[in-house]
TORGUTOR-648855 format. One line per 10 residues: number of its first residue (from 1); for each residue z negated, y negated, x of C-alpha. Coordinates in steps of 0.001 Angstrom, whole numbers. Layout:
NUM) Z,Y,X; ... $
***
This chain:
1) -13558,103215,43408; -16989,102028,42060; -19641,104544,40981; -20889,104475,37457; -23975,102104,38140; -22088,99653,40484; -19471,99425,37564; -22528,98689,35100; -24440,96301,37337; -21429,94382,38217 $
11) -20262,93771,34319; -24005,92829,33228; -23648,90101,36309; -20495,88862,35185; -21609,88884,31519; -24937,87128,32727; -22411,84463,34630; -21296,83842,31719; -23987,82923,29659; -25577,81008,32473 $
21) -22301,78736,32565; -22378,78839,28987; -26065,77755,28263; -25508,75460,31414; -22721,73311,29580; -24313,73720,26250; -27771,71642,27834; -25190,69142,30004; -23641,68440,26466; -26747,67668,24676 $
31) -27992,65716,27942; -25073,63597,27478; -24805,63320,23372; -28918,62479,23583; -27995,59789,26270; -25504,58132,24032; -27337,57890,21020; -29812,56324,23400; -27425,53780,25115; -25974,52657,21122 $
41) -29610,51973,20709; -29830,49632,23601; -26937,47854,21818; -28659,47360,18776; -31744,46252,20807; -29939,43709,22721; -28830,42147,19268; -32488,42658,17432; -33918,40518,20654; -31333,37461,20249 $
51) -31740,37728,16429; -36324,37729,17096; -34965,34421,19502; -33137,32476,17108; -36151,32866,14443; -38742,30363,16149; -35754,27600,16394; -35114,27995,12741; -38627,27871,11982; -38822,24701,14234 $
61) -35975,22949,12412; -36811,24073,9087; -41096,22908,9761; -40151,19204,9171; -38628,19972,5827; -40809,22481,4576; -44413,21189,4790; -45386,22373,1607; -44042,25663,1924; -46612,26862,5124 $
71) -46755,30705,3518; -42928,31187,3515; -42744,30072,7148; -45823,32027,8260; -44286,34957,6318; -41639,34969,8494; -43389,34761,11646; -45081,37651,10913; -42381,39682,9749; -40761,38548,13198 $
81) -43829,39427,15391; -44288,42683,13073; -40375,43437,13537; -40243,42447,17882; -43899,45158,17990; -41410,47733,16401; -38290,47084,18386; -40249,47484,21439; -41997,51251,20377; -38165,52211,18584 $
91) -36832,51202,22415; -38887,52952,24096; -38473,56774,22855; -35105,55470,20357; -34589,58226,18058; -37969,59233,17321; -38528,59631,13154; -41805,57290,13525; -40736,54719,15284; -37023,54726,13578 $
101) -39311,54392,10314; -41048,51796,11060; -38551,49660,12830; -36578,50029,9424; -39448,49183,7738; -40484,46262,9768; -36659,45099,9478; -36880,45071,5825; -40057,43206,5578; -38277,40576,8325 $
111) -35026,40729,6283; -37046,39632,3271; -39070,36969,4524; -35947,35520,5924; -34098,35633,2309; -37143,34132,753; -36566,31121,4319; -33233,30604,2871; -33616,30392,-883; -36710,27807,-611 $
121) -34429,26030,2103; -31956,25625,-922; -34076,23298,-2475; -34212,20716,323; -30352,19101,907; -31192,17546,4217; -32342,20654,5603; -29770,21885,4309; -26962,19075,5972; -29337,19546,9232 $
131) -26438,20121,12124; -29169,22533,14424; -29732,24513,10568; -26146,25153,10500; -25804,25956,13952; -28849,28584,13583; -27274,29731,10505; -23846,30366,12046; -25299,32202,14783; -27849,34579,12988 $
141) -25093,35729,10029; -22918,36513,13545; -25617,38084,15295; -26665,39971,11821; -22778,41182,11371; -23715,42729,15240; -27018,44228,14573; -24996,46136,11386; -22206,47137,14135; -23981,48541,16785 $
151) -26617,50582,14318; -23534,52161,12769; -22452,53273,16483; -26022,54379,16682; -26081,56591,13691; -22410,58006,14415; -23969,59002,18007; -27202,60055,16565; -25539,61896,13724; -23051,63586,16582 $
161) -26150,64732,18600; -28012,66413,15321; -24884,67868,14270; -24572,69732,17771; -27965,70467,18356; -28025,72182,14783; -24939,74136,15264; -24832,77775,16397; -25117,78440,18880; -26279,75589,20538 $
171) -28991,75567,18162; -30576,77967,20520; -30182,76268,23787; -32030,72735,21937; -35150,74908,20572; -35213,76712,24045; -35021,73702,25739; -37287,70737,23810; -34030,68928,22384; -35830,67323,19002 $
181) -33973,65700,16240; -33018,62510,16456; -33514,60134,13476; -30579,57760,11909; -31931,53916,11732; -31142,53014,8269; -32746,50379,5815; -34460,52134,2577; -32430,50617,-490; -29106,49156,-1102 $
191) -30232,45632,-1661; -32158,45704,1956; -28623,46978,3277; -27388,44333,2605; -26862,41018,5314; -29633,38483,4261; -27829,35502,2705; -28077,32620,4952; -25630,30152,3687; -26768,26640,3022 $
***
């Protein structure tokens, strides 16, 4: 029926098909894992923004209170303006090991000038009665119990894209094809893990 090379030809195209379809999928599937990771990212971002937005308000209310504690409230504008610069780069290309590093970084530096906010804020019991402080306080532990949410979606996604992208054989297709890893956003030591105290 077929001759011995039309038999050949036509079993190295089908076999060819094959991988074709196969490689085609195995890119479409990192496409899409790389585009999640991405999208749990924008999640986290949305929450880092309203938490860098309640920080000037509590700064505000807590000025009148605090005048002889100036460092501890410039502290934690910086760590805010420090922690918004990183946001922005980790947003732009989310992911990358640099700017996941130093978002984390500038998060624990934020996280710490905050805790330092609230302990000196202890001192003071009509800052601490202050009906806008407890407001502000209410809404940055919630916001804080998001940001922890929507970076553990993050790293699931991010940890679901590595783990494919390492895995034979796809492992191929992502070298062939520029698919870098991506990097999980976590803070550096248990005691930055943890939610900054903001209770009053």
């Amino acid at each position: 029926m077929f001759s011995g090379i039309t038999g050949v030809l036509i079993v190295v195209a089908v076999v060819l098909l094959i991988a074709l379809v196969w490689i085609g999928g195995a890119y479409n599937r990192l496409v899409a894992l790389r585009n999640r990771y991405k999208t749990a990212f924008s999640q986290i971002d949305v929450q880092l923004k309203r938490r860098y937005d309640l920080i000037p308000n509590l700064i505000e209310t807590a000025k009148g209170y605090l005048n002889h504690e100036r460092q501890t409230l410039e502290a934690v504008v910086e760590a805010r303006s420090s922690a918004f610069a990183a946001s922005r780069t980790a947003a732009a290309n989310p992911g990358d090991p640099s700017s996941m590093a130093g978002l984390a970084a500038a998060e624990t530096q934020l996280n710490g000038a905050l805790g330092r906010l609230f302990a000196v804020a202890e001192a003071y019991p009509d800052l601490k009665a202050n009906q806008n402080m407890l407001a502000l306080q209410q809404e940055l532990s919630s916001t804080e119990n998001q940001i922890a949410a929507s970076r553990q979606v993050f790293n699931n996604a991010v940890m679901q894209y590595n783990t494919t992208r390492e895995s034979f054989p796809t492992n191929l297709v992502a070298n062939a094809m520029g698919f870098a890893p991506s990097q999980l956003f976590e803070l550096e030591s248990e005691k930055e893990r943890a939610v900054p105290g903001v209770s009053f």
